[in-house]
C-alpha positions as a Markdown table, in Angstrom:
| # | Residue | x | y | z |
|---|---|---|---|---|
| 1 | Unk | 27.9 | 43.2 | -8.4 |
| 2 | Unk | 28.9 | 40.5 | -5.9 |
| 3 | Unk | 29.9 | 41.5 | -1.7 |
| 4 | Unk | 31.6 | 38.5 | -1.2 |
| 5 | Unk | 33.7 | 38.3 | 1.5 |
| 6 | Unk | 37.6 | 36.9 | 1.6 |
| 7 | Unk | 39.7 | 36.3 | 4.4 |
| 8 | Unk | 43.0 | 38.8 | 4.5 |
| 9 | Unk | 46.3 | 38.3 | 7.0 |
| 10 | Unk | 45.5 | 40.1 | 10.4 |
| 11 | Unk | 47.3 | 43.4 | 9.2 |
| 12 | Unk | 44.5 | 43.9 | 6.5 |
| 13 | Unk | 42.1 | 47.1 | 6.7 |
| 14 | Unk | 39.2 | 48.3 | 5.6 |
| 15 | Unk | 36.3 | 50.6 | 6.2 |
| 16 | Unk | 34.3 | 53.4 | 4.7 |
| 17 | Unk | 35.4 | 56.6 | 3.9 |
| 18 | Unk | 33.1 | 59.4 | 3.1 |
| 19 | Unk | 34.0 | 62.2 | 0.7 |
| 20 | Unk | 32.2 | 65.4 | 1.7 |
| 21 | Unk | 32.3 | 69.2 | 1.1 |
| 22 | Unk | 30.2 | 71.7 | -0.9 |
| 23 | Unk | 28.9 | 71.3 | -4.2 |
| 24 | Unk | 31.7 | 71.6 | -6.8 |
| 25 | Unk | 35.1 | 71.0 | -5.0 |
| 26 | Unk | 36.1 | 68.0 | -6.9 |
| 27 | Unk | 34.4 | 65.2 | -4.8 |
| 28 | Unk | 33.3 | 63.1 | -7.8 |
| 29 | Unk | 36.5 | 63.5 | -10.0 |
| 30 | Unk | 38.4 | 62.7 | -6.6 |
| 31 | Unk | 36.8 | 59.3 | -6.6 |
| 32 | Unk | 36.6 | 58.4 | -10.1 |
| 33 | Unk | 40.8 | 58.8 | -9.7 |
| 34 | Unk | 40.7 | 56.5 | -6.6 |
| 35 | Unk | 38.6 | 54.1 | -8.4 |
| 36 | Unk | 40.2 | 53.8 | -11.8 |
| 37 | Unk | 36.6 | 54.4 | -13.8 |
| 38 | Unk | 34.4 | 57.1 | -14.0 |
| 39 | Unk | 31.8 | 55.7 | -11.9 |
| 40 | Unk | 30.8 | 58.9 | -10.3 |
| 41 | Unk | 29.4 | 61.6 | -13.0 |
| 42 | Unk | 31.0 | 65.2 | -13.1 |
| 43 | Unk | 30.3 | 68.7 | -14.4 |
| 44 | Unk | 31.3 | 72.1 | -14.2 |
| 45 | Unk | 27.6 | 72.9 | -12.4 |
| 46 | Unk | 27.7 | 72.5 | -8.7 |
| 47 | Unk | 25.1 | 69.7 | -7.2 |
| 48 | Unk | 25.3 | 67.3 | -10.5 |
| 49 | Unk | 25.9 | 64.1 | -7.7 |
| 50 | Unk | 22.5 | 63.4 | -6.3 |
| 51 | Unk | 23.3 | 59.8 | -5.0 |
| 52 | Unk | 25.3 | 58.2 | -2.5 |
| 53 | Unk | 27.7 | 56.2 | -4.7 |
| 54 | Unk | 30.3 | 53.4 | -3.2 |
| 55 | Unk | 33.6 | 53.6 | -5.0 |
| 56 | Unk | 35.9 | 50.4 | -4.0 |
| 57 | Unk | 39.3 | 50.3 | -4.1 |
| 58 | Unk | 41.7 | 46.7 | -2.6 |
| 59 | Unk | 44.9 | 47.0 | -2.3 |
| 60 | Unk | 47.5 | 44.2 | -0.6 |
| 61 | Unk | 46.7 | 45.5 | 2.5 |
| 62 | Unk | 43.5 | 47.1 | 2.6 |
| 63 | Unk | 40.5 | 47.9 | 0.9 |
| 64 | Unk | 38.9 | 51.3 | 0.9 |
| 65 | Unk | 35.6 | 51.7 | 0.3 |
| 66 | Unk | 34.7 | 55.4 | -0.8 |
| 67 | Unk | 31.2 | 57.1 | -0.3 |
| 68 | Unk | 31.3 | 60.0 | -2.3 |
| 69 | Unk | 27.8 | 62.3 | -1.4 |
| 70 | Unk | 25.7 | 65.3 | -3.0 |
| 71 | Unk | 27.1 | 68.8 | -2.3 |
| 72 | Unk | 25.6 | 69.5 | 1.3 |
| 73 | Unk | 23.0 | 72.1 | 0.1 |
| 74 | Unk | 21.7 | 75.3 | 2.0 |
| 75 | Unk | 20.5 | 76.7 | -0.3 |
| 76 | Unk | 17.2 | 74.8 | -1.6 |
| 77 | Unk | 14.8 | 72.9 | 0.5 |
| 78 | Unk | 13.2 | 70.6 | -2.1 |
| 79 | Unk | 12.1 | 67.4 | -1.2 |
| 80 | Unk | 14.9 | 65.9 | -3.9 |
| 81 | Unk | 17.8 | 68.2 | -1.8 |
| 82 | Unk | 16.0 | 67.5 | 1.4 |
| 83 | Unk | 17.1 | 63.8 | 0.6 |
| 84 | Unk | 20.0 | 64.4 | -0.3 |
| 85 | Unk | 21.0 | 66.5 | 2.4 |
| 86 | Unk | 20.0 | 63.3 | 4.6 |
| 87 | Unk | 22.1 | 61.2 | 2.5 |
| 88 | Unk | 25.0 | 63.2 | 3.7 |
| 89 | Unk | 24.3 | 63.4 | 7.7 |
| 90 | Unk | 23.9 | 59.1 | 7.4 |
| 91 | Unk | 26.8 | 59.0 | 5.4 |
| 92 | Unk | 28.3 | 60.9 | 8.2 |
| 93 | Unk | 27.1 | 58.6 | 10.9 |
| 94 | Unk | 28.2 | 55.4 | 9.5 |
| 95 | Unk | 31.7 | 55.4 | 8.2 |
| 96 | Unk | 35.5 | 55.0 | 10.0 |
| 97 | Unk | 37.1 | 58.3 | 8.2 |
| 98 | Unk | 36.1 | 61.3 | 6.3 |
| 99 | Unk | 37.6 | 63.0 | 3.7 |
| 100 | Unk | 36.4 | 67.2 | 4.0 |
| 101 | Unk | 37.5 | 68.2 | 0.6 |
| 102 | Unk | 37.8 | 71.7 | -0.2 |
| 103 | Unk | 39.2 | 73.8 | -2.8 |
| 104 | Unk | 42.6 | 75.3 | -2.8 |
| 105 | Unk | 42.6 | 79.3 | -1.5 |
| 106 | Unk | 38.8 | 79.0 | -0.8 |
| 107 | Unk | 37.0 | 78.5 | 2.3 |
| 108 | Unk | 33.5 | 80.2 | 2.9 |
| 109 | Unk | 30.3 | 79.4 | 5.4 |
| 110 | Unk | 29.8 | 76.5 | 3.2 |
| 111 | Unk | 32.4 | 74.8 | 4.3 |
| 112 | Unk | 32.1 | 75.6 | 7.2 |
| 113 | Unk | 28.5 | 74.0 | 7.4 |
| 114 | Unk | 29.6 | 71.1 | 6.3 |
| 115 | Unk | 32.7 | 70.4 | 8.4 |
| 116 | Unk | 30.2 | 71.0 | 11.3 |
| 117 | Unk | 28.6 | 67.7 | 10.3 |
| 118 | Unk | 31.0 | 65.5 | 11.0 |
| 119 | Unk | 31.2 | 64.1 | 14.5 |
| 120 | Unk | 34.1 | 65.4 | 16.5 |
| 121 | Unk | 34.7 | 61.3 | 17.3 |
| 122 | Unk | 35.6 | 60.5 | 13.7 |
| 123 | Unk | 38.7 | 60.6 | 12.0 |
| 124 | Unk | 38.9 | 63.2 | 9.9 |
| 125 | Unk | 41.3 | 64.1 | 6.4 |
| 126 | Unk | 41.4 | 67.7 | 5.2 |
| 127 | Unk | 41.8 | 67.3 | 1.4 |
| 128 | Unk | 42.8 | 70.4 | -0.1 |
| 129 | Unk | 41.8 | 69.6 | -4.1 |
| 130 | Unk | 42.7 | 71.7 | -7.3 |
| 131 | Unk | 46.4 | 72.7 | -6.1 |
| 132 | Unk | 47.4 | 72.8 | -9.4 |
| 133 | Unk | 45.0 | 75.7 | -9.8 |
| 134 | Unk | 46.7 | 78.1 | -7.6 |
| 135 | Unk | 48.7 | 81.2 | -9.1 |
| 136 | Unk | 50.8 | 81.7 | -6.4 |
| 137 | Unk | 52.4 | 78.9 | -4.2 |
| 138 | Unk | 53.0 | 81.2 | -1.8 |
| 139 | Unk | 49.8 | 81.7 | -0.3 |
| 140 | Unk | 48.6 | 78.1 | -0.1 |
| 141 | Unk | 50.7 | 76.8 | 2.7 |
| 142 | Unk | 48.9 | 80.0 | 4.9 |
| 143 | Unk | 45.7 | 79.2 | 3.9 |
| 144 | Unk | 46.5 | 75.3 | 5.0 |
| 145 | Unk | 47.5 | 76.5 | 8.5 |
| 146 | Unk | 44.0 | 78.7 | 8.4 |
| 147 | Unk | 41.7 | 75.8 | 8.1 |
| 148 | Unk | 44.0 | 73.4 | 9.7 |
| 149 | Unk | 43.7 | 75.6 | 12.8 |
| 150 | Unk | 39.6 | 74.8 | 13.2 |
| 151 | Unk | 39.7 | 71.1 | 13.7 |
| 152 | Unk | 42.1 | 68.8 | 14.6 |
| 153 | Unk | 42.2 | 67.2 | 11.8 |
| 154 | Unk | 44.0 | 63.6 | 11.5 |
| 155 | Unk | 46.3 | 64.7 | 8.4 |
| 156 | Unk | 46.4 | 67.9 | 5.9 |
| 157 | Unk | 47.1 | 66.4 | 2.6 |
| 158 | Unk | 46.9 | 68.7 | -0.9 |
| 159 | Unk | 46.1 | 66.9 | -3.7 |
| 160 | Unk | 44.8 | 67.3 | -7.4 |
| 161 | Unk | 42.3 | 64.9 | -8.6 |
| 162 | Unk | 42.2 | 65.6 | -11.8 |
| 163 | Unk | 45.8 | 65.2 | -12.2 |
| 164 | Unk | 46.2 | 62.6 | -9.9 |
| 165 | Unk | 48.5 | 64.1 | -7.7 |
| 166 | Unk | 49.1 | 62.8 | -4.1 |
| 167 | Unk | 46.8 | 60.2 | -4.2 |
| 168 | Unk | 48.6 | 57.0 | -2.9 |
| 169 | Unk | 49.6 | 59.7 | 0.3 |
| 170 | Unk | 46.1 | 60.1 | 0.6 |
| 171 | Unk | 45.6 | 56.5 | 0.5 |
| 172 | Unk | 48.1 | 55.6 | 2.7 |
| 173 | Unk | 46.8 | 58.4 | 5.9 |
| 174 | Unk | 43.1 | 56.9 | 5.3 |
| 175 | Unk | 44.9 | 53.5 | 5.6 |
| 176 | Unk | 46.2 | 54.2 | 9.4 |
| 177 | Unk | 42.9 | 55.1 | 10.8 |
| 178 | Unk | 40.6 | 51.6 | 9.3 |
| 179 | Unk | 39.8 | 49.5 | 11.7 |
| 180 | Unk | 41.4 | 45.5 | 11.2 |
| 181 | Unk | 38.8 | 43.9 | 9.3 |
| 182 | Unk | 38.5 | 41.5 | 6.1 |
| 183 | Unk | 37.3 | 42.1 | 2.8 |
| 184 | Unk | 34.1 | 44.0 | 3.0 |
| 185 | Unk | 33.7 | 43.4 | -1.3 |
| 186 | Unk | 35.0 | 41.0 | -3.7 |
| 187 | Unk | 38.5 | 42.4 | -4.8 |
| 188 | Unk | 36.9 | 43.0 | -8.3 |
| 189 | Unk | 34.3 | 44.9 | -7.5 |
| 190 | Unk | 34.4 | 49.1 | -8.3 |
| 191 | Unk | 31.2 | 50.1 | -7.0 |
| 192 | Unk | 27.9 | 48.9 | -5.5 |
| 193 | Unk | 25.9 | 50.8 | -8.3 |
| 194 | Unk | 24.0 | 48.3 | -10.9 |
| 195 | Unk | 25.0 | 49.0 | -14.9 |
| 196 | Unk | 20.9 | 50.2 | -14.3 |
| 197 | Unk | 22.3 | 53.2 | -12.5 |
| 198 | Unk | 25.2 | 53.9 | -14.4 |
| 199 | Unk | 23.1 | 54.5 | -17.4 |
| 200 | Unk | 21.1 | 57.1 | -16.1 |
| 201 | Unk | 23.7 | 58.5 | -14.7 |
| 202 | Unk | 25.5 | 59.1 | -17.7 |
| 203 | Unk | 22.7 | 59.9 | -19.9 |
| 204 | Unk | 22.3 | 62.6 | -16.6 |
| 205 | Unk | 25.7 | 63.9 | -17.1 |
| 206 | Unk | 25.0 | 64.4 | -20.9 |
| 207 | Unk | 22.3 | 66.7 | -19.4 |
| 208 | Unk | 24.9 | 68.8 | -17.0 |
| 209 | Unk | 26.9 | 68.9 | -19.5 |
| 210 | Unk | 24.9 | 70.2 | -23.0 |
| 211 | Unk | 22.3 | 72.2 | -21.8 |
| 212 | Unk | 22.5 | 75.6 | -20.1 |
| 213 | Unk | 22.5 | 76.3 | -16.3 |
| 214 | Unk | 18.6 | 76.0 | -15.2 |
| 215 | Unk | 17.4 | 72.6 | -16.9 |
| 216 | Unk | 19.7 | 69.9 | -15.9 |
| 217 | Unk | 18.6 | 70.6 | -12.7 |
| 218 | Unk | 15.0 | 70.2 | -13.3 |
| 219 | Unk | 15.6 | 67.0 | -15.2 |
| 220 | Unk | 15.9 | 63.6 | -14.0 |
| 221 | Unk | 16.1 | 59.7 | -15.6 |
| 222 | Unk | 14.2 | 57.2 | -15.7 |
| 223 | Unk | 15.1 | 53.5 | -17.0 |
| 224 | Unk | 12.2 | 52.3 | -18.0 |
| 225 | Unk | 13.7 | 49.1 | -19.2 |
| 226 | Unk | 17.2 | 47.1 | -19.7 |
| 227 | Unk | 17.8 | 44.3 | -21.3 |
| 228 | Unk | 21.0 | 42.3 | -20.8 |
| 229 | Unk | 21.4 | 39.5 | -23.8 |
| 230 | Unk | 25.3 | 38.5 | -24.1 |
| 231 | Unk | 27.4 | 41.2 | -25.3 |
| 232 | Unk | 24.3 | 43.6 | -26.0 |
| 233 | Unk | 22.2 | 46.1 | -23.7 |
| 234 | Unk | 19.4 | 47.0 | -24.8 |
| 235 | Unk | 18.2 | 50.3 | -22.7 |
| 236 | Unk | 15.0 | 52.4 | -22.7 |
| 237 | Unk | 15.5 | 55.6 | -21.2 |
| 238 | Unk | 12.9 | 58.6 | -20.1 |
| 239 | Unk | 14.2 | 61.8 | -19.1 |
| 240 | Unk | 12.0 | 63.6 | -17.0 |
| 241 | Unk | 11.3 | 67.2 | -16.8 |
| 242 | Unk | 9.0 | 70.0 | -15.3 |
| 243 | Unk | 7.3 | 71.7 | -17.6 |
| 244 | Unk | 6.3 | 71.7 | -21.5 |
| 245 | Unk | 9.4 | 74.3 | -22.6 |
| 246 | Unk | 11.9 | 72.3 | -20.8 |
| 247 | Unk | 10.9 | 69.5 | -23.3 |
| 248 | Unk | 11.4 | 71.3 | -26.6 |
| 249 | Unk | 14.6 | 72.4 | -25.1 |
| 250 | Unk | 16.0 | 69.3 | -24.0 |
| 251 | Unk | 15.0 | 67.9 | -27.5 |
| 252 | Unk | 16.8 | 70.8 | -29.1 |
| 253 | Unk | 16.3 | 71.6 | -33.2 |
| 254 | Unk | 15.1 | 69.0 | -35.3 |
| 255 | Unk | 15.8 | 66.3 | -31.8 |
| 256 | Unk | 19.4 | 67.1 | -32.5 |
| 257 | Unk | 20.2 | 68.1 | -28.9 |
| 258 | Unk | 18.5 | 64.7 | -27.7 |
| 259 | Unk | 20.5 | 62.7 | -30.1 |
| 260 | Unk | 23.7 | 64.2 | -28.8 |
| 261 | Unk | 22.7 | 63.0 | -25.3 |
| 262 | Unk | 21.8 | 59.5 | -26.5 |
| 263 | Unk | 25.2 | 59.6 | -28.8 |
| 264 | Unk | 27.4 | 60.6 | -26.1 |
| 265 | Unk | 25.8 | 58.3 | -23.2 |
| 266 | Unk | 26.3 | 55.3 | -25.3 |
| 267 | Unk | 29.3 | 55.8 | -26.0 |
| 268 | Unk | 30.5 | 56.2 | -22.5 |
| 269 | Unk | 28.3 | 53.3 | -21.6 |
| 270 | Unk | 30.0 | 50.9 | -23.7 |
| 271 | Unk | 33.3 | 51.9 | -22.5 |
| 272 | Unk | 32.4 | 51.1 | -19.3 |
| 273 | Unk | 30.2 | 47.6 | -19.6 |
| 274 | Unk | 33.1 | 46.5 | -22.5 |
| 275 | Unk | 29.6 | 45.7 | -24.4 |
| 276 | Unk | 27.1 | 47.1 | -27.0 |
| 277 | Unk | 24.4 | 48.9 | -26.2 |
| 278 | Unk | 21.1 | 49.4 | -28.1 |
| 279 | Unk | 20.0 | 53.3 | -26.6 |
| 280 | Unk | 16.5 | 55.0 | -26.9 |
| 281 | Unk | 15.9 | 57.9 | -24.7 |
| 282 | Unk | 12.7 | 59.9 | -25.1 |
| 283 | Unk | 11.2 | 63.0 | -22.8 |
| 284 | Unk | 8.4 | 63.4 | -20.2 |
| 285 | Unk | 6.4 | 65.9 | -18.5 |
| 286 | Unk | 5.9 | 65.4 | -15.0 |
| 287 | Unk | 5.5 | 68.8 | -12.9 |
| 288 | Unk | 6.9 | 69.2 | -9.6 |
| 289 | Unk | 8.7 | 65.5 | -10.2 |
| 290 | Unk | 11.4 | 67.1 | -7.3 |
| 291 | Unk | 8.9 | 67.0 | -4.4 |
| 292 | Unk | 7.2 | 63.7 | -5.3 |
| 293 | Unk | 7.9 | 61.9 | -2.6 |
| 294 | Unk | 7.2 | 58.6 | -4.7 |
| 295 | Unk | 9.0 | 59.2 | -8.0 |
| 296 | Unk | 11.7 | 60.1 | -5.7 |
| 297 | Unk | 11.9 | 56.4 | -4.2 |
| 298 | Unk | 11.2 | 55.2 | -7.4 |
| 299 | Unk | 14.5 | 56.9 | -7.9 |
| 300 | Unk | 16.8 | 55.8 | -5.6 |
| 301 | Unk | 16.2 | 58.6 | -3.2 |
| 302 | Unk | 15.9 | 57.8 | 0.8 |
C-alpha cells in the first residue's frame, strides 16, 4: 500500500498513536472501529495480536495513524513473547500519544506494568473500554477518579469499541496533542499491512476462534505462496504447529475442523480485498517453532 505524502493547510495534524494495555481489554476491536475494517484480528483469548499493526485514519484536519500492539506479557518468556514484548517498549518510544486502554471496573498489576512503560514525557489518554459492560453506573465514575489519580493523564475518556461509543471524542483529544505535520500516508490507505499479512492473520483468527484454549497459541501461519492475477488470489497457506497431536487436532474429524478454517478465512478475505480468492491451507510440524529465532523473522517478528 502506497506512503505517499500530500500537502495539508498549516492547521493539519498527524502522528502516531499507540494503543497499549494488557492482553484482552479491547485494543484490537478499538482499532478495527477507528479504522472502518477489521484489519486487526480479535478473540475472546487474551494475546491473539502478535504484531505491531498500523491502522490509518485522515480526517479534514488530521490524520491519525494507530499502532495497536500485543498484550504486554509477564507471564511467558518465549522468544515469540520476548518479541513482542519489544514490540511494545519501541512502540512506546516512537509515537506522539498513547492510548492506555483498560477495562471498565478493572485495574490489576497488569496494568499497572504496562502504564509504567510509557515515558512520563508523552502524552498520554486513559481509555476506559467496555462501559457498556458495567452493571452499575454508579461505581464507574469512582473507579475513573482511582486510576485517573496515578498519572496525569492528558484526558479520561470512556468509551465502548464494540459499540462505537465515544469515538469521535476520542479522536478529537488525540487530535490536540499531534504535532503540525502533513500527510504521513496517502488518504486512502487503512493500514501498512500487505493483503500477504492479512491472510494469515485471518486464517490465525479462525484458529483463536475454533479450537480450544491451548493450541491457537502454539500455532502459527505461514504463506507459502500468493498469487495476485486480476480479480483472483490465489493463496497457499501452512499452519504451523508444535507437536504431532496438535496436527490431528487442528485437522479435526474427517479434515472438517481445517475446512472450517479455510471456509471462514476466505470468506473474510474476500470481503476485505473485494476479490476472489482460491485458499489451500494444509498443517506442519515444526517443534519449538516459538523460540526459533529464524522462523520468527521469517515471520515478521523483530
Amino acid at each position: 500500500m502506497s506512503r505517499t505524502k500530500t500537502t495539508r493547510g498549516t492547521a493539519f495534524r498527524s502522528g502516531h498513536i499507540a494503543l497499549v494495555g494488557r492482553p484482552n481489554v479491547g485494543k484490537s476491536t478499538l482499532l478495527n472501529r477507528l479504522v472502518g475494517e477489521k484489519i486487526s484480528i480479535i478473540s475472546k483469548k487474551a494475546q491473539t495480536t502478535r504484531h505491531r499493526i498500523l491502522g490509518i485514519v485522515t480526517r479534514p484536519d488530521a490524520q491519525f495513524v494507530f499502532v495497536d500492539t500485543p498484550g504486554f506479557q509477564t507471564r511467558f518468556s518465549s522468544a515469540l513473547n520476548r518479541a513482542m514484548n519489544r514490540g511494545v517498549t519501541q512502540t512506546l518510544a516512537d509515537v506522539d500519544v498513547v492510548f492506555l486502554v483498560i477495562e471498565a471496573g478493572h485495574f490489576d498489576a497488569r496494568d499497572e506494568a504496562v502504564l509504567a512503560l510509557v515515558p512520563e514525557t508523552t502524552p498520554i489518554l486513559l481509555v476506559v473500554n467496555k462501559v457498556d459492560q458495567i452493571r452499575d453506573s454508579k461505581t464507574l465514575l469512582p473507579f475513573v477518579a482511582e486510576i485517573a489519580g496515578k498519572r496525569e493523564f492528558s484526558a479520561v475518556v470512556p468509551i465502548s469499541a464494540l459499540r462505537g461509543r465515544q469515538i469521535e471524542p476520542l479522536l478529537d483529544a488525540a487530535r490536540r496533542h499531534l504535532p503540525h505535520e502533513t500527510l504521513l500516508f496517502s488518504e486512502d490507505d487503512l493500514t501498512d499491512k500487505s493483503e500477504r499479512f492479512l491472510a494469515a492473520e485471518y486464517i490465525r483468527e479462525k484458529i483463536f476462534r475454533l479450537l480450544g484454549d491451548e493450541l491457537p497459541y502454539a500455532a502459527t501461519v505461514e504463506i507459502e505462496k500468493f498469487e495476485q492475477k486480476d480479480a483472483l488470489r490465489r493463496i497457499h497457506a501452512a499452519i504451523v504447529v508444535d507437536k504431532e497431536n496438535h496436527k490431528a487436532m487442528m485437522i479435526g474429524k474427517g479434515g472438517a475442523t481445517l475446512k472450517r478454517i479455510a471456509t471462514e478465512a476466505r470468506q473474510d478475505m474476500e470481503r476485505l480485498f473485494g476479490a476472489r480468492v482460491y485458499l489451500e491451507i494444509w498443517v506442519k510440524v515444526k517443534s519449538g517453532w516459538a523460540d526459533d529465532a529464524r522462523l520468527l523473522r521469517s515471520l515478521g517478528y523483530q
